[in-house]
C-alpha positions as CSV (number, residue, x, y, z in Angstrom):
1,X,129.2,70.6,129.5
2,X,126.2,73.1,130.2
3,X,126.7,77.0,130.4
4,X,124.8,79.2,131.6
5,X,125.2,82.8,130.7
6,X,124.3,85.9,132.2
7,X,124.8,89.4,130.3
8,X,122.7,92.4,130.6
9,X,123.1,94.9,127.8
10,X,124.6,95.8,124.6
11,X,128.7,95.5,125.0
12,X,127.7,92.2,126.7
13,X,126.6,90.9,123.9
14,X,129.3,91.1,122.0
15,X,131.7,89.8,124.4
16,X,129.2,87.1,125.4
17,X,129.2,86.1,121.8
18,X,132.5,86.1,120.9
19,X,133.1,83.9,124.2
20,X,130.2,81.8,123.0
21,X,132.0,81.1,119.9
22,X,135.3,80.1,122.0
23,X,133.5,78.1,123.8
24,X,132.0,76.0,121.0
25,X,135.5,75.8,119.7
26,X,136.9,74.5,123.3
27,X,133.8,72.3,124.0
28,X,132.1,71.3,120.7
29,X,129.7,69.4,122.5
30,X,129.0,72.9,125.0
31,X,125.0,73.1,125.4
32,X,124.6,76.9,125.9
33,X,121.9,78.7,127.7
34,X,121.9,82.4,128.2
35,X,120.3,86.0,128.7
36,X,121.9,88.1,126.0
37,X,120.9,89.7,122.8
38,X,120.9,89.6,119.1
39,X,124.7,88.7,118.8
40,X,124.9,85.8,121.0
41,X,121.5,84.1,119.5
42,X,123.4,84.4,116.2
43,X,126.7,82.0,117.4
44,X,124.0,79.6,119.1
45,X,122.0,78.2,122.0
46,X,119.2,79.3,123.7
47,X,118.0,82.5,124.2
48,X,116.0,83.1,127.2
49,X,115.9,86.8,127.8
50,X,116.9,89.6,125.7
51,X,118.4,92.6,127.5
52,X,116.5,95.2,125.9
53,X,113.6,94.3,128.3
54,X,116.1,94.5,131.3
55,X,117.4,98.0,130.0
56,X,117.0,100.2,133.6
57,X,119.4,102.8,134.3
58,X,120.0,105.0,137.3
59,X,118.9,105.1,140.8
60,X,115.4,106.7,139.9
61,X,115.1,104.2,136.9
62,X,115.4,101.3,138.5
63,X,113.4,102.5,141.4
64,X,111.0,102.9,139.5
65,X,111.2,99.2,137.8
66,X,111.8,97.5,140.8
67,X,109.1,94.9,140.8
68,X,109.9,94.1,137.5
69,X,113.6,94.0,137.9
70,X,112.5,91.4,141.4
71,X,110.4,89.0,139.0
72,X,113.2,88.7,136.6
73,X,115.9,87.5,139.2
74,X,113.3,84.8,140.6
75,X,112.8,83.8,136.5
76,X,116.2,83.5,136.4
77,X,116.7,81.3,139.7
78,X,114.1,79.1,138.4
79,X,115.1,78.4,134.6
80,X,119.1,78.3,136.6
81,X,117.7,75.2,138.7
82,X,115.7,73.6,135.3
83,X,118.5,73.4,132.9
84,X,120.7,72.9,136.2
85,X,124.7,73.9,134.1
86,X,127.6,72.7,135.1
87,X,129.1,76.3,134.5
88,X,127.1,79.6,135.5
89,X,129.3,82.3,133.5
90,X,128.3,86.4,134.5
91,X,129.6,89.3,132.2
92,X,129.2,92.6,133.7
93,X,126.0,94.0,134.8
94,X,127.1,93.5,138.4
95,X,123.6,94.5,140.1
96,X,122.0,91.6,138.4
97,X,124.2,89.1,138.4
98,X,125.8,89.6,141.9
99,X,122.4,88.7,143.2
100,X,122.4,85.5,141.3
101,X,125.5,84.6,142.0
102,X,124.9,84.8,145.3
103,X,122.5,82.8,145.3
104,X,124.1,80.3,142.8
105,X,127.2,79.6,145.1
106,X,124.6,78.6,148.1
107,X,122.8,76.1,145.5
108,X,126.3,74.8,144.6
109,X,127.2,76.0,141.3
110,X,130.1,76.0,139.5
111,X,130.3,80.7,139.4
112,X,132.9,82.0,136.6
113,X,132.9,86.0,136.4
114,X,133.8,87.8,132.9
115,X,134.1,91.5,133.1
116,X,134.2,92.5,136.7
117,X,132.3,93.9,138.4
118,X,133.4,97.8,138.6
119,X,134.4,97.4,142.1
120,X,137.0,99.4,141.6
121,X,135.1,102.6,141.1
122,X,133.1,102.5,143.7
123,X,131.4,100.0,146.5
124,X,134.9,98.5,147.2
125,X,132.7,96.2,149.9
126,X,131.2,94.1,147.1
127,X,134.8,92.3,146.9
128,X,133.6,90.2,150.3
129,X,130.7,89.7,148.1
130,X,132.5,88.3,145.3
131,X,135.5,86.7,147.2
132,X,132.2,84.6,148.6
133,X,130.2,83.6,145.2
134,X,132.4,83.7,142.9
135,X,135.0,80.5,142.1
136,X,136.9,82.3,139.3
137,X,137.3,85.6,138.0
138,X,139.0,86.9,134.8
139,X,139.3,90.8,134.3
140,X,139.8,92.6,131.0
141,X,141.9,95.6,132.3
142,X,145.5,95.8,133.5
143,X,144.4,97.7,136.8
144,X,141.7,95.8,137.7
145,X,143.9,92.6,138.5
146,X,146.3,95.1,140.4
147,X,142.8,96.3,142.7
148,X,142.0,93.2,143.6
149,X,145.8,91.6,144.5
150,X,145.1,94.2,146.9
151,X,142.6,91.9,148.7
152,X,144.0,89.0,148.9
153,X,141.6,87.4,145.5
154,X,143.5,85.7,142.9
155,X,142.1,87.1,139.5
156,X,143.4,86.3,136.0
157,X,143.7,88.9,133.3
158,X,143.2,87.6,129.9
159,X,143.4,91.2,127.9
160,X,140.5,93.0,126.3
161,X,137.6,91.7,124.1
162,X,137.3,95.0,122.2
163,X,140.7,94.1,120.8
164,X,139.5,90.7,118.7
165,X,136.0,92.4,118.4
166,X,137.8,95.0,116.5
167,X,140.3,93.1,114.3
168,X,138.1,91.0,113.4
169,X,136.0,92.8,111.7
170,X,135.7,93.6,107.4
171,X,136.6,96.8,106.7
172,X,133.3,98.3,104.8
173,X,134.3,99.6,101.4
174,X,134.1,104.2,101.6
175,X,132.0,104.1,98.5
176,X,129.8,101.6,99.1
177,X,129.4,102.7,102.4
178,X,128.9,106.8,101.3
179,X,126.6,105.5,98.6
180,X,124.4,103.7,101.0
181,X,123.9,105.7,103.4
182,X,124.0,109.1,101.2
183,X,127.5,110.7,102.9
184,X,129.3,112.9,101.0
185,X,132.8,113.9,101.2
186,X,133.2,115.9,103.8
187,X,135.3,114.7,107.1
188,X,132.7,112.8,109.0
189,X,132.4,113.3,112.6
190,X,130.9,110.3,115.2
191,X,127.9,110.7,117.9
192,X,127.7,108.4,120.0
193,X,125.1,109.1,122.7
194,X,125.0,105.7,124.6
195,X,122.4,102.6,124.2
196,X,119.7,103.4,126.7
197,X,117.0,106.0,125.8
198,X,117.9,107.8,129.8
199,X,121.2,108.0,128.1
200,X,120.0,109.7,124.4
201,X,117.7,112.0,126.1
202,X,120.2,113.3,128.0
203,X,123.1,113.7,125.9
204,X,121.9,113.8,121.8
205,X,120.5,117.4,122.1
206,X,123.7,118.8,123.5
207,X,125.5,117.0,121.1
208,X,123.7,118.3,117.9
209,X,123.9,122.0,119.0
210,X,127.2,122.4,118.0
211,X,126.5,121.0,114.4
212,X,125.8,124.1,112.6
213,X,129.4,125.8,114.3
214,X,131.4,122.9,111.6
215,X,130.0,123.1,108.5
216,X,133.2,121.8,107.0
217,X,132.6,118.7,108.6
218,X,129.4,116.2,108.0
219,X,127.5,114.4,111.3
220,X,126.9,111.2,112.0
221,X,124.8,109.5,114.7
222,X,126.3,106.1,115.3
223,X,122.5,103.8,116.2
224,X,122.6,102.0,119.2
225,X,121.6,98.0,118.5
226,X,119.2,98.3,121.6
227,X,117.1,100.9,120.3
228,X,114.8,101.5,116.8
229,X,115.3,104.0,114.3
230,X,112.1,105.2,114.8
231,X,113.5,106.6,118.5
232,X,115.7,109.1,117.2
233,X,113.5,110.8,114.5
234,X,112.5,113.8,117.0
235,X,116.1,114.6,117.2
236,X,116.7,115.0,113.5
237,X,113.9,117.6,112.4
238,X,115.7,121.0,112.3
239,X,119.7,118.7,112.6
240,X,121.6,118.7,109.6
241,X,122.8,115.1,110.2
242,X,122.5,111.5,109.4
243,X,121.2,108.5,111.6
244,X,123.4,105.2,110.5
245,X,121.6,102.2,112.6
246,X,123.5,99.2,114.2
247,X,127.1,100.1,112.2
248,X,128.7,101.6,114.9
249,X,132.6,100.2,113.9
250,X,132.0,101.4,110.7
251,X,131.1,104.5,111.6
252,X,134.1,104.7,114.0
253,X,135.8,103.0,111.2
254,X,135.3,106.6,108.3
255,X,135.3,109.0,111.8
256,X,138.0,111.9,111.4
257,X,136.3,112.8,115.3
258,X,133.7,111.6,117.6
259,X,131.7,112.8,120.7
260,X,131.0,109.9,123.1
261,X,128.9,109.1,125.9
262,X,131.2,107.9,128.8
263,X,131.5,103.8,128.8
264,X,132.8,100.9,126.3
265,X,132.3,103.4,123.2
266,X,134.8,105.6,124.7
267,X,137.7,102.7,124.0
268,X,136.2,101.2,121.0
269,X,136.6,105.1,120.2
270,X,140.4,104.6,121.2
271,X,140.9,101.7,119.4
272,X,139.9,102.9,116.0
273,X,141.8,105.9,116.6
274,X,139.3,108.2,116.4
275,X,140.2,111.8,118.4
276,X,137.2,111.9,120.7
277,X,135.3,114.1,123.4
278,X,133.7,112.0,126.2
279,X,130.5,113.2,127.6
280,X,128.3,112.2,130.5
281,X,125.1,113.8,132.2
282,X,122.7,112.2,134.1
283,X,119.2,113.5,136.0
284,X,120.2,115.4,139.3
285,X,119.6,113.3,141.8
286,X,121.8,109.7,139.8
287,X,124.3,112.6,139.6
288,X,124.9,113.7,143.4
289,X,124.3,109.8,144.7
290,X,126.4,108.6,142.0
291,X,129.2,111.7,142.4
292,X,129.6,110.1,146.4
293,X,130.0,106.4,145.9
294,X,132.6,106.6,142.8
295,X,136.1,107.6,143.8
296,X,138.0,107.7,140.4
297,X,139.9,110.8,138.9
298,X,138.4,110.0,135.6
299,X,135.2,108.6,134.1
300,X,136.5,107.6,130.5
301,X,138.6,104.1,130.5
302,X,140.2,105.9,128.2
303,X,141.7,108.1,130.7
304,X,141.6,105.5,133.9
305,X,143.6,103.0,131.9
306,X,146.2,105.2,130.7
307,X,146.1,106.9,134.4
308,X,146.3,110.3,133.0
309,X,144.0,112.7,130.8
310,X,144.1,111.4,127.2
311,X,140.6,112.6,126.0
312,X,138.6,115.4,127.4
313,X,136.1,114.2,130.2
314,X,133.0,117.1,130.4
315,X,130.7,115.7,133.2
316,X,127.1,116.6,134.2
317,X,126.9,120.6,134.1
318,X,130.6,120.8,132.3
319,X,128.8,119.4,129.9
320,X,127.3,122.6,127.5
321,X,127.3,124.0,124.1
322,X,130.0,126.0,124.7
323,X,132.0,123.5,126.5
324,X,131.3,120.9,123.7
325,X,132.2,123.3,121.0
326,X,135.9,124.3,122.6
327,X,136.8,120.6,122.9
328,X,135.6,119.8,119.8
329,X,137.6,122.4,117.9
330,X,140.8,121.5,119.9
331,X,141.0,117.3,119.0
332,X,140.3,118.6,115.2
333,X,143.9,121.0,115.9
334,X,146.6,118.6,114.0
335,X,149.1,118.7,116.8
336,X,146.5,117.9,119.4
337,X,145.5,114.7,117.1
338,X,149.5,113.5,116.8
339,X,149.1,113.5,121.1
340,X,145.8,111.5,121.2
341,X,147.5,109.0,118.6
342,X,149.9,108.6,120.1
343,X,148.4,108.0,123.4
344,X,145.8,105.7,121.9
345,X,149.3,103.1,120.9
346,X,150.2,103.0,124.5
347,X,147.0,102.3,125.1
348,X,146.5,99.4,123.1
349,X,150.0,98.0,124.3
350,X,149.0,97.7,127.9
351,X,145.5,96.0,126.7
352,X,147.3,92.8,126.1
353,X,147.0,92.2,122.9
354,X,144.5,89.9,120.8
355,X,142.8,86.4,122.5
356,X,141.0,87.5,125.2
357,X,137.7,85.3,124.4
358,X,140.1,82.2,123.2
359,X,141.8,83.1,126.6
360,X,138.5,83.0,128.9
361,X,136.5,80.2,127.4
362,X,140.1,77.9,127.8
363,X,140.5,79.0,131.4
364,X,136.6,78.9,131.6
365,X,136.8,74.9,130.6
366,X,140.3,74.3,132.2
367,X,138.7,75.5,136.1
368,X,135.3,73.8,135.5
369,X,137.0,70.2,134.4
370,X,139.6,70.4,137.7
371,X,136.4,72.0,140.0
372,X,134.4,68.4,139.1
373,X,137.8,66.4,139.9
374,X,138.2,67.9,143.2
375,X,134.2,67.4,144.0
């Protein structure tokens, strides 16, 4: 058969890759064309957009881009209707790729949906949307299948990605790995702040003030994929740290703590067991709009999965030196850590276990083959 996938940043490319390889493994004869990155071009097919040139975020960013954003959803319509798939598959990125879909299900594709849509924070009204475009969903967190049983849309929960993506993985060797990228022995602690440049702008500064309060402990700035090193040079002048490009699990992997911007890093975070601080700030105006259409207690999945506060959440102008500096010092407390641990186990236990991209691209092939039966 002939997939189409649709993904729009960085954590989509890894769980459109892994699915790609799934796919290949269900479908040997799959012909796959997509909109991805670096990770997916690597397990195969065609690449026809990388999402690094579709990286807008915020109201005022995309604002700004809209034009652009407009010329890429009619390139995508038209290269849809050239290779004409049997399958149209979206991951995430829900203001993209609701638009297509829409579109899509009026030309008479075959719509699958990976990742929801975060409906569930806010917009609840995009579920008529989705209950309209979208033939079959599968939803990588416990909740999410439980939000939309709510209205009346059959969903399937296949567990989550970051699980495999994880376990997968070889285990870099400590000396090597301090060797190479001149560590020494000191307990290491993680920054991660985000993919996007809105995102690093806004939260790497806070982050390295607090650097020179530990100097028990060495920094590390975990490289987002989507950017060049060359980007976060003005940020290490007068920062006694070290930049680490594109080895974010290993990073996580030697982390004794980490501060993380709010999103997938917060549970890949979780999942290596790292004790962690999440952190989120965005300009003024994202912030107030934003603050009014999202109606969740927490902003970490971290904390919404587990339904309670796990890791400490300090938002917009919670977010400060001294703010950073207090939470900081308490994860690095041993009794605090034993908590967090054992937090992080429950949380892994109600993520379903391993399989989730075996799981999808079986359910993925399974729907399409009866879908062409019943036309």
């Amino acid at each position: 058969m002939k997939y189409y996938i649709l993904v729009g940043e960085a954590s989509g490319d890894l769980h459109g890759s892994n699915l790609m390889k799934a796919l290949y493994h269900e479908d040997p004869e799959a012909d796959i064309r997509f909109w991805g990155g670096d990770l997916m071009q690597e397990a195969g097919g065609t690449l026809v957009t990388h999402y690094k040139e579709r990286a807008f975020m915020g109201f005022i960013e995309i604002l700004k881009n809209l034009f652009t954003i407009l010329g890429f959803i009619s390139a995508c319509k038209k290269d849809i209707a050239a290779f004409h798939p049997d399958v149209i598959v979206f991951i995430d990125n829900s203001g993209f790729n609701l638009r297509i879909a829409k579109w899509a299900k009026a030309q008479g594709y075959n719509t699958h949906y990976y990742i929801s849509p975060q409906v569930w924070a806010s917009r609840a009204g995009r579920v008529k949307t989705i209950k309209a475009t979208i033939d079959h969903m599968y939803v990588i967190l416990p909740f999410v299948e439980s939000f939309y049983t709510k209205y009346q849309y059959p969903v399937q929960f296949v567990g989550h990605p970051l699980i495999d993506a994880i376990s997968g993985r070889t285990q870099a060797d400590p000396e090597v790995f301090a060797k190479e990228h001149d560590l020494d022995e000191r307990p290491m602690i993680a920054l991660l702040p985000g993919s996007r440049k809105q995102e690093i702008n806004a939260m790497l500064s806070v982050m390295l003030s607090v650097v020179d309060a530990y100097p028990e402990y060495q920094f590390v700035i975990a490289g987002a994929p989507s950017q060049e090193a060359s980007f976060y040079e003005p940020f290490l002048k007068d920062a006694h740290v070290r930049l680490i490009m594109n080895k974010t699990y290993d990073v996580l992997s030697f982390a004794n703590a980490a501060l993380v911007t709010s999103g997938t890093a917060t549970l890949e975070a979780a999942l290596f067991k790292v004790p962690q601080v999440v952190c989120y700030k965005g300009s003024r105006i994202s912030y107030e709009i934003a603050k009014r259409i999202i109606k969740l207690d927490y902003i970490s999945l971290v904390n919404l999965i587990m339904n309670k506060e796990v890791v400490t959440e300090l938002i917009q102008n919670d977010f400060t030196t001294k703010t950073l500096k207090a939470a900081l010092t308490q994860i690095l407390d041993d009794y605090q850590r034993g908590q967090i641990f054992a937090d992080y186990y429950d949380l892994e236990q109600k993520l379903g276990g391993r399989g989730a991209s075996s799981k999808t691209a079986k359910l993925i092939v399974e729907n399409s083959k009866k879908s062409a039966v019943g036309s």
